[in-house]
N, C-alpha and C positions, 0 to 999 in steps of 0.2 A: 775428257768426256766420261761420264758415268753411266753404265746402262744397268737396271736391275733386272735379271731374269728368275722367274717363276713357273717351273715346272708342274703343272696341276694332272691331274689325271687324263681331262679332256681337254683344256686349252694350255698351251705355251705360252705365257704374258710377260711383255716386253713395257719399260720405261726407260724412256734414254733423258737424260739430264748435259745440256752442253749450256754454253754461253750464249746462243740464241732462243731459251727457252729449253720447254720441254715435249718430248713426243713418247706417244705409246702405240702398242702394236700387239696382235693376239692371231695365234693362229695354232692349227688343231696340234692336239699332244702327240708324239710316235713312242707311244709304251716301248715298246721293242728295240728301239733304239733310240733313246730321248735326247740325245747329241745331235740328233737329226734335226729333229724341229729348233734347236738352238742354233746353230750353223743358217738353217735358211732362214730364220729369221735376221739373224747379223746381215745375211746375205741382202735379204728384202731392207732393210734399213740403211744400206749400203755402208754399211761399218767394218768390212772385212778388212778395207787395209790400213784402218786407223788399229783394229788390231796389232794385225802385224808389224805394225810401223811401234806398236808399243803404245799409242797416241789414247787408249780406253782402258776403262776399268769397270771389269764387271763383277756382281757381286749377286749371287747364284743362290738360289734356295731349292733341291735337289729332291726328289721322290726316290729317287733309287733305291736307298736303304730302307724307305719306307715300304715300299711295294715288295722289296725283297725279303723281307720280312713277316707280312703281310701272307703273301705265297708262299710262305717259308721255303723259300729258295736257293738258303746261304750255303756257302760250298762245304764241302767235306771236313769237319774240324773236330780234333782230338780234346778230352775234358781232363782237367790235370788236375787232383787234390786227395786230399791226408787220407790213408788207410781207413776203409768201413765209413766213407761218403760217397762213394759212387756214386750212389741214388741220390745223389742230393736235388738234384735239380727235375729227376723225377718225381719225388715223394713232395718236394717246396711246399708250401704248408701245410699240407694235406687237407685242403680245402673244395667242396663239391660245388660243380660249375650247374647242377641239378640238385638243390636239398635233397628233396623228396624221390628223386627217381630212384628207385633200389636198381634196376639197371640200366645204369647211361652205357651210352656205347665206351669201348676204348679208345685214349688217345694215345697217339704219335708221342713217347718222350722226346725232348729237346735232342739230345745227343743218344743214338742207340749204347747200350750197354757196352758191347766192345770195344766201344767207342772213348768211355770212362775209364781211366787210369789212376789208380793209388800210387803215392807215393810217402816216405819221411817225409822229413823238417814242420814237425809238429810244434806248436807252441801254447800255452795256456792262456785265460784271462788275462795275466798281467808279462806274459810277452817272454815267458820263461818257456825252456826246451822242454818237452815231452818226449818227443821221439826224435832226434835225430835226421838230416837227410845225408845218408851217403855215399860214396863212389857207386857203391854199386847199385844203388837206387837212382841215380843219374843214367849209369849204362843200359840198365832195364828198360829207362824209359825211351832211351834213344832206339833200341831194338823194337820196342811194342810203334812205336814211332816209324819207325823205315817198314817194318812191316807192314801198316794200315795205311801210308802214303798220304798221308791231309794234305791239304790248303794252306790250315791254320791251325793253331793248337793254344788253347785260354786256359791258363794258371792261375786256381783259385783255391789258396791254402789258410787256413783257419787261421783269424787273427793276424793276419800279414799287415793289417793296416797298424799295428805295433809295430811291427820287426818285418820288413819287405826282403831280408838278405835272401832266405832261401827264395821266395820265388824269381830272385832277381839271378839267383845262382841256375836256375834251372834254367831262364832261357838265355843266359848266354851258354850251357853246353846244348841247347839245338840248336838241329842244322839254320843256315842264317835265310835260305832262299824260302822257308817260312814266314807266315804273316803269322805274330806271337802276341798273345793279349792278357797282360796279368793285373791282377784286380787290386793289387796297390798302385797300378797307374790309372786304371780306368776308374774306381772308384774305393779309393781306400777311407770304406765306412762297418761299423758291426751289421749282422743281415747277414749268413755265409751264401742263403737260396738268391737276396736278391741282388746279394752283388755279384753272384757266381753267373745268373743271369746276366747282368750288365756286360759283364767278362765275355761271358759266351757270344751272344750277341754281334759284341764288336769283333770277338774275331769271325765269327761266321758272318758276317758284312763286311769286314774289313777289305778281303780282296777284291768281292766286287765292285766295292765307293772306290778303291785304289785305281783300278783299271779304266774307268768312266773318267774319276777326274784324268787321269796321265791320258788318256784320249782328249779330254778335252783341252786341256793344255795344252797337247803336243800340237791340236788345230791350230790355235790362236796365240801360241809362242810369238813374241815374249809380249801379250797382253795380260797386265796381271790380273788375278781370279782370286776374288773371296767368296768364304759361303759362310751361308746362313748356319747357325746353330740352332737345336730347340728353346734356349734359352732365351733367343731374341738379340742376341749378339754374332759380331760375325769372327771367323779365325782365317788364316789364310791356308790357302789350296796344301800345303806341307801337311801340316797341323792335323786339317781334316779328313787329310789321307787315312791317317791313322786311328781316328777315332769315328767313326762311323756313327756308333750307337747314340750321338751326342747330335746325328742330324736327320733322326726319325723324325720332329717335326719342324721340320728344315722352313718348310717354304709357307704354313697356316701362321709360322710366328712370325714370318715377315708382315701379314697382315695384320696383328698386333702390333706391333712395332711402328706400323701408318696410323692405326687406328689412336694410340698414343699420341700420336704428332699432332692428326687431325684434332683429336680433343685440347691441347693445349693452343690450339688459334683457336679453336671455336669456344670452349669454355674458361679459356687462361688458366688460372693454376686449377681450377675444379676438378676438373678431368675424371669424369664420374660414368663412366662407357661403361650397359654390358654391349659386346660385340656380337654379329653375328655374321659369319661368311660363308654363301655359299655357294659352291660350284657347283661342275657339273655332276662328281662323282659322290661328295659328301658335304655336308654340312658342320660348322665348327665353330662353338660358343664360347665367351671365356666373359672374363670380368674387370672391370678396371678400375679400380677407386685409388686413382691421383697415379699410380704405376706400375707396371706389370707385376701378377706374382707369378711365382714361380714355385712348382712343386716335385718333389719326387719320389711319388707314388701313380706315376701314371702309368698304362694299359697299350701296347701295339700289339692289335689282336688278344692272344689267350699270356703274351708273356709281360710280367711285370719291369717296369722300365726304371730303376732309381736314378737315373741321372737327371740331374736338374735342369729341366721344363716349363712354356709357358703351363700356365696351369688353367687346363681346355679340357671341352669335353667335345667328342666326336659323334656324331650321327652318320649312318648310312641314308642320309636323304639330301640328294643336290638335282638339278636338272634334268639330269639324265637315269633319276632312281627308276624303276622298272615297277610297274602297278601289275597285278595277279590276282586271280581268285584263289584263295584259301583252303583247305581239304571240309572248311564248315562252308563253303562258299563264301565264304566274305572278301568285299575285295579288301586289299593290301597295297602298300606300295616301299618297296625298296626293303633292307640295302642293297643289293644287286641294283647292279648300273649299269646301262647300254654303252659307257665310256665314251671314246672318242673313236674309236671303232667298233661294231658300226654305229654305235652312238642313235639316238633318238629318230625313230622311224620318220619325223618331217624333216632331216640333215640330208636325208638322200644319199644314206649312204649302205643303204643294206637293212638297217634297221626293220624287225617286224613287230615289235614290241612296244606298247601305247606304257607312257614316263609323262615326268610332271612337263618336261616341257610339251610336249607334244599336248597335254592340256590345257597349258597356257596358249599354247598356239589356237587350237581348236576354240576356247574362248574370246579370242581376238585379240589378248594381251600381248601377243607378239607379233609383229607386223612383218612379214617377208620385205617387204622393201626396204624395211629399218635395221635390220638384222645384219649386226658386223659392217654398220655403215654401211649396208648393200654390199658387203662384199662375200657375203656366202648366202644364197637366198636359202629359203625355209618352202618345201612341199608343204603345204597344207591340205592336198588330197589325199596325200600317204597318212597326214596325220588325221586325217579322216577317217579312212581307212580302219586303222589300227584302233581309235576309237570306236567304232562301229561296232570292231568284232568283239570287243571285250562288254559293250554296254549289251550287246545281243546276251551274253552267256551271263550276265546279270538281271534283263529282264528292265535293264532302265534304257533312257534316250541318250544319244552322246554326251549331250549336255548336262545330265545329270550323274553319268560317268567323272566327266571332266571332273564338275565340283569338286565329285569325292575325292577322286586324285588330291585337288588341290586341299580341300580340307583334310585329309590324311595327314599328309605330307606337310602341314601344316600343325598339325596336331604332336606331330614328331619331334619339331621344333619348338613349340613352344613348349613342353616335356622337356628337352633340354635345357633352352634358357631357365627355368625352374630350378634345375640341379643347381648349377651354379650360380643361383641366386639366392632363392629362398630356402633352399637344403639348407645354404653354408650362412645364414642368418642374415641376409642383404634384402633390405625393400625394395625392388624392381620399381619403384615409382620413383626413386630418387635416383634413379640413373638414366639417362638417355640410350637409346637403341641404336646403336652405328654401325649399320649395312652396310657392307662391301659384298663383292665376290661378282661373278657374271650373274648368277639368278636372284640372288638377293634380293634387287631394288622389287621385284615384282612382290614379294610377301611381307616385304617392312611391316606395313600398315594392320595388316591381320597379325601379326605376332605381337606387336604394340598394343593392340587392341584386347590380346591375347592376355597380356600379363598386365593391363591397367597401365602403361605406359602412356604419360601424355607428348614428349616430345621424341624425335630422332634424327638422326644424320644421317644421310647419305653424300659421302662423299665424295670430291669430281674424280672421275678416274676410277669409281669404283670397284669396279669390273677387274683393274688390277693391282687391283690395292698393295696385294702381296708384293708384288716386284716393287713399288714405290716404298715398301718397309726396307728392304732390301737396302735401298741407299740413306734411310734415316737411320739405321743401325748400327749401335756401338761396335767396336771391337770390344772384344770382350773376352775375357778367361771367368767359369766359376770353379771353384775348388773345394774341398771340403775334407775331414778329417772327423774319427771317430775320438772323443775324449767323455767319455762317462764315468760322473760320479753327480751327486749336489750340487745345487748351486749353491745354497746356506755354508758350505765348507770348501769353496773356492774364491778367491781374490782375484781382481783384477792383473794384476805381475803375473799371475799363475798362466793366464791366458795368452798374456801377451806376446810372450815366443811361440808358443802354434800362429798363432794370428800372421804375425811377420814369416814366418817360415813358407806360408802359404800365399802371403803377399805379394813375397818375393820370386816366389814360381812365377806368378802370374804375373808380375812386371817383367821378367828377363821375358817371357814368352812374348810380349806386346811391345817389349821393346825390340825385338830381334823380327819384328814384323816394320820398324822403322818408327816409332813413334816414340818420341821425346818423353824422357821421362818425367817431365814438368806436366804434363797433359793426361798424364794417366791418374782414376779415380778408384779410390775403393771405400767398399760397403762390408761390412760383417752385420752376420745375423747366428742365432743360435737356433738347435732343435728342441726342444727344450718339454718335459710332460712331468707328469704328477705321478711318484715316484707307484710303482707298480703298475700304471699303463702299458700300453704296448706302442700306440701311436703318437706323434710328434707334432708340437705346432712350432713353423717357422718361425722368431721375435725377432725384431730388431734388437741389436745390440752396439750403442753408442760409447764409445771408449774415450771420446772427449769430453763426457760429464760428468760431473760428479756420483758418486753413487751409481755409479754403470749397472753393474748386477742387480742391486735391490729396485733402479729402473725398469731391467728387464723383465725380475719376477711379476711389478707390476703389470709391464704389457702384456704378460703369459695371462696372470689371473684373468685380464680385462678380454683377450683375445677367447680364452675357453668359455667364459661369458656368453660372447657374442655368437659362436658357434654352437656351443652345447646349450644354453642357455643357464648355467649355474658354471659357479666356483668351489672350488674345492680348498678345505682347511688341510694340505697336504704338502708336506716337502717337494719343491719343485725341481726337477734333474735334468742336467746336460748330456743330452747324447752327440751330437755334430756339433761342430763348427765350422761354419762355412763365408768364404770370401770370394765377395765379386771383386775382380778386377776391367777396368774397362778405360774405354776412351773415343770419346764423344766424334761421330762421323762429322767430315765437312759440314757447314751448315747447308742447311737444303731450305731453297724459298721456294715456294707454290707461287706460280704468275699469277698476277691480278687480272683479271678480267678487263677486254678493253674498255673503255671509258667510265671504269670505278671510278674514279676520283668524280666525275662529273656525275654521276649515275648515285650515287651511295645517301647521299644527306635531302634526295628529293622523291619526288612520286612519279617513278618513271609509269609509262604507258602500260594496261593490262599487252602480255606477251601475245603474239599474234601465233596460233596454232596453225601446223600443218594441212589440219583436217580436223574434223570430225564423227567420229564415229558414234554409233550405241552398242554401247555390254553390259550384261547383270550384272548386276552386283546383289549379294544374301539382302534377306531385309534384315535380316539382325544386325549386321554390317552399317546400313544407310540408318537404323536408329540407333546405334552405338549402345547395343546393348552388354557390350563391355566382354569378358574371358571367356566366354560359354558360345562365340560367334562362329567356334570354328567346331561343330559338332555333324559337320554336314548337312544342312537344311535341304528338302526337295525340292525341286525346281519349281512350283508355286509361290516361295517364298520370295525368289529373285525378282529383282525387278530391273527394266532395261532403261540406262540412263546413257544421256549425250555426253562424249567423253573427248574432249579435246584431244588431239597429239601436239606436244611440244618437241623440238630440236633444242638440245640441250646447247651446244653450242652458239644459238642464238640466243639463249637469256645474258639478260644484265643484272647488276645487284640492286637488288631493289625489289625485283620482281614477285610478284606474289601470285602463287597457281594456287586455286582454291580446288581441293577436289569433288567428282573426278575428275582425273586426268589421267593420262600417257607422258613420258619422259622418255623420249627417246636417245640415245648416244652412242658411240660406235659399238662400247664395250659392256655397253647394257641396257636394261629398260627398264625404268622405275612405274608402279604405278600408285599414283594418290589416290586412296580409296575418297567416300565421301564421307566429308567432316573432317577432311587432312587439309589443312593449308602449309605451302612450301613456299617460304624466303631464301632467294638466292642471296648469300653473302660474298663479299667482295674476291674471294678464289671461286665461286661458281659452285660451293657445298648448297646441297640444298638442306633448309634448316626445317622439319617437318615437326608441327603441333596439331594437336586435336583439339578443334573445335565443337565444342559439345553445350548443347544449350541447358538448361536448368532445368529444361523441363524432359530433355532427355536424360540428366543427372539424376533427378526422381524417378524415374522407369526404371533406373538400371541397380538403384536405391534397393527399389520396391520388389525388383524378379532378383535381387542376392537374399 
């Protein structure tokens, strides 16, 4: 039995995969103790003694390190590197988080100064001694060391990713009941701020991801536990003990990782997804043309993350964002999140504060009877309430409150999907929109509308999509290594022993997780820019072709093309080398809906609705007047139309919801604006297009 669990801010999401099909399960997050809500859920699924019996496999995507970092919460850790860097990781680029402010407030350095320790074992560009480290630089530090009592202590000495002896010398003379983090393990690349970063990081998260997993293990001994990596790969509970910083975005890439899957049965090899998932606490976009990429130059909070990541971009806007008036008056909404305690004022759970959902509710987009399958109702007088008093202090009606929530909050969104679309030179029109997350299904259609999107996916389960990544996910190691010079004055031979040496980490690691070494895959890619740049484009780099190198120069010119929009007549240079290693999870089937085979090649029945209700909807919306929909219109604009509710569980493939409508399901609610038609296809994805008439195509011609 396989379960994927997904710890999110506000809900805990559960997919269990056995022989009789598959089941999912969702119930509130316990920040405070996030073992908690995993335990009772096992519990509520009644899996505790197939646990303990050994009999499951779960495979975890973890907030811990994210949140702990986030609240910079990491424990007490010592900074270790060459004489006259201290400040390294204070001064890191010397870049202002405000251009223009002449005075920003002070911030918190990473590590306080007493904190930073000089020591020898200096080395130069090409990996020769400068300074020495010796005995008594060793005993110095062990003294500065027993004196200041850490946690953890990260070793981050110049140039190590050449010559790792000395920091490999340093922590074997510390004491051993230290948790120790040196930056030729954690990432031996050039960068000293941002790998020093990486370094520090892991060891100021390291104890706390140590102590969480070994509780949670110590539960459900001997049920084995995999986790999720930011890379979209998963390693096993040893592994990840140790590397923390590697699962900041542990459980968003599991969502990826489905999102992937889903696009390969719905598009076959096309696979042209941008993503968008949102929960309760945040929102999170990424892109997908044919397979994940991956980046690392990513952002948790204020510190920079180089280890290799899906490559996403995060919004503070999901469910539970928190709407305020502004010091101009204007209202706002999020990042600040009512979470999962007390969470959004119609949860009834403490909440005083009016959030997107609590607008969706007030609008009727969310149904208390529908809501977690009926199994956690929704006050709708509280969110009355709370709307009431914020539309008072703005001078509009609830209802024209709500909107703006919703158009805000919307507006947030479609800003993102933008970055990583049309920033990084990708037509939004040539990719599909695939919605997951618990709030997601409710704003598909405006954000579609948003960026000129004609089709999208929502797919079944979406609500927890993330955990259903969790089991389509490779094992996987990525690795990487600094080698800079040219490519014009490097050969292929030249390469190929770093390549193998890094290969081979990464198969003894995947194989010592039990996987035959016939089944294991690897990928190289290089980092590769034009020589006096600073920043990197990832290439593919195929070692079975002919002409490898002057392929890849190729793909670099074509790649800077498409990003920058010009090429450059400039020598192209190697900075990384980097290798995936991996190996493909069991196959995972999505059940067919029952009576597909009968249901798929004919014109089954329009779908019989729960109900029907009336909700506005914008008029710009009902004439599909295309990116400009979501600016807030006043409540004059809307107009109240009949809006079906469907049970999702009741559709069959075939079926056709023309909108509006409601989509109801346990772990979420989708809604089809109008001019959205939804084909359910034979796993119960619903396949969403715009229909837009010619004569609405000339309006929307005529007002661009």
């Amino acid at each position: 039995m396989l379960l994927g669990i997904d710890t999110g801010g506000t809900f805990t999401d559960f997919v269990l995969v056995t022989s009789a099909g598959m089941q999912v399960h969702k119930l509130l997050s316990t920040p405070h103790a996030p073992a908690k809500a995993i335990l009772q859920g096992i519990e509520e699924l009644n899996l505790m003694s197939a646990a303990k019996n050994g009999e499951l496999t779960i495979i975890h995507g973890s907030t811990v390190a994210t949140n702990a970092a986030l609240e910079e919460k990491g424990v007490k850790t010592v900074f270790i590197t060459n004489r006259g860097l201290s400040d390294m990781l204070s001064i890191g680029r010397q870049t202002r988080a405000e251009l223009y402010n002449l005075c920003p407030y002070p911030t918190n350095p990473p590590v306080p100064k007493s904190h930073c320790l000089e020591t020898g074992g200096r080395l130069n560009h090409q990996g020769n001694i400068i300074e020495p480290l010796t005995q008594d630089d060793l005993k110095s530090l062990i003294q500065h060391i027993q004196r200041l009592n850490p946690a953890a202590v990260a070793i981050n000495l110049l140039y190590s990713f050449i010559d790792d002896s000395h920091e490999k010398a340093i922590e074997a003379a510390l004491p051993k009941d230290l948790f120790i983090s040196r930056s030729s393990y954690v990432l031996p690349e050039y960068k000293e701020y941002e790998r020093g970063m990486a370094t520090w990081l892991n060891a100021s998260l390291g104890p706390i991801v140590s102590d969480y997993l070994t509780q949670l293990e110590a539960e459900l001994s001997p049920c084995t536990i995999r986790i999720m990596q930011s890379s979209g790969g998963t390693m096993n509970i040893e592994s990840a003990a140790k590397q923390a910083v590697r699962l900041l975005l542990s459980g968003p890439a599991g969502g990826l990782a489905a999102a992937q899957f889903i696009g390969h049965l719905v598009q076959d090899k096309k696979n042209q997804l941008i993503t968008f998932d949102m929960g309760g606490t945040s929102t999170d976009v990424a892109l997908i043309d044919g397979q994940l990429t991956l980046t690392n130059e990513s952002k948790i909070g204020n510190y920079p993350v180089a280890v290799p990541m899906v490559n996403m971009h995060t919004i503070g806007a999901g469910g539970g964002s928190i709407a305020f008036i502004d010091k101009g008056g204007l209202l706002q909404v999020g990042p600040q999140s009512a979470g999962s305690e007390p969470g959004p004022a119609s949860y009834g759970r403490g909440g005083t504060l009016a959030t997107v959902t609590d607008a969706n509710v007030v609008l009727g987009r969310l149904r208390p009877s529908l809501f977690l399958g009926g199994k956690m109702s929704l006050d709708t007088e509280k969110a009355d309430t709370v709307m009431d008093e914020l539309a008072n202090s703005l001078g509009l009606s609830p209802l024209e409150t709500a909107f703006g929530i919703i158009s805000i909050a919307n507006d947030h969104m479609s800003r993102a999907l933008r970055v990583i679309s049309v920033q990084k030179g990708y037509d939004p029109k040539n990719f599909q929109l695939c919605c997951f997350g618990g709030a997601g299904g409710l704003h598909v259609c405006a954000l579609a509308n948003a960026l000129d999107i004609p089709k999208a996916i929502i797919p079944i389960n979406g609500g927890v999509l993330s955990a259903l990544g969790m089991l389509v996910a490779p094992r996987e190691r990525q690795l990487s290594i600094t080698h800079q010079c040219l490519l014009s004055q490097v050969s292929e031979p030249d390469l190929t022993p770093l390549i193998q040496q890094l290969e081979n980490r990464g198969r003894q690691a995947l194989m010592a997780e039990g996987i035959s070494q016939s089944k294991i895959q690897r990928s190289v890619s290089l980092d590769l820019r034009y020589k006096g740049q600073t920043h990197t484009l990832n290439t593919k780099y195929d070692q079975s072709i002919k002409r490898a190198i002057e392929r890849a120069t190729e793909i670099f010119h074509q790649q800077h093309k498409t990003r920058y929009g010009h090429a450059l007549n400039l020598d192209v240079e190697l900075i990384n080398i980097r290798v995936g290693v991996s190996a493909a999870s069991d196959p995972l089937t999505l059940p067919n809906l029952s009576n597909a085979q009968a249901s798929e090649n004919t014109n089954p029945s329009d779908p019989i609705p729960l109900d029907v209700i009336s909700l506005r909807y914008f008029n710009d919306t009902n004439q599909g007047t295309g990116p400009d929909n979501n600016q807030g219109p006043p409540q004059e604009k809307a107009t109240l139309l009949e809006t079906p509710i469907y049970q999702r569980d009741h559709l069959e493939p075939g079926h056709i919801i023309k909108g509006p409508a409601l989509v109801a399901e346990t772990v979420s609610t989708t809604l089809i604006e109008p001019h959205w038609w939804a084909t359910v296809d034979k796993w119960g994805n619903l396949l969403l297009e715009k229909k837009t008439t010619e004569k609405q195509k000339l309006k929307y011609k005529e007002s661009v």
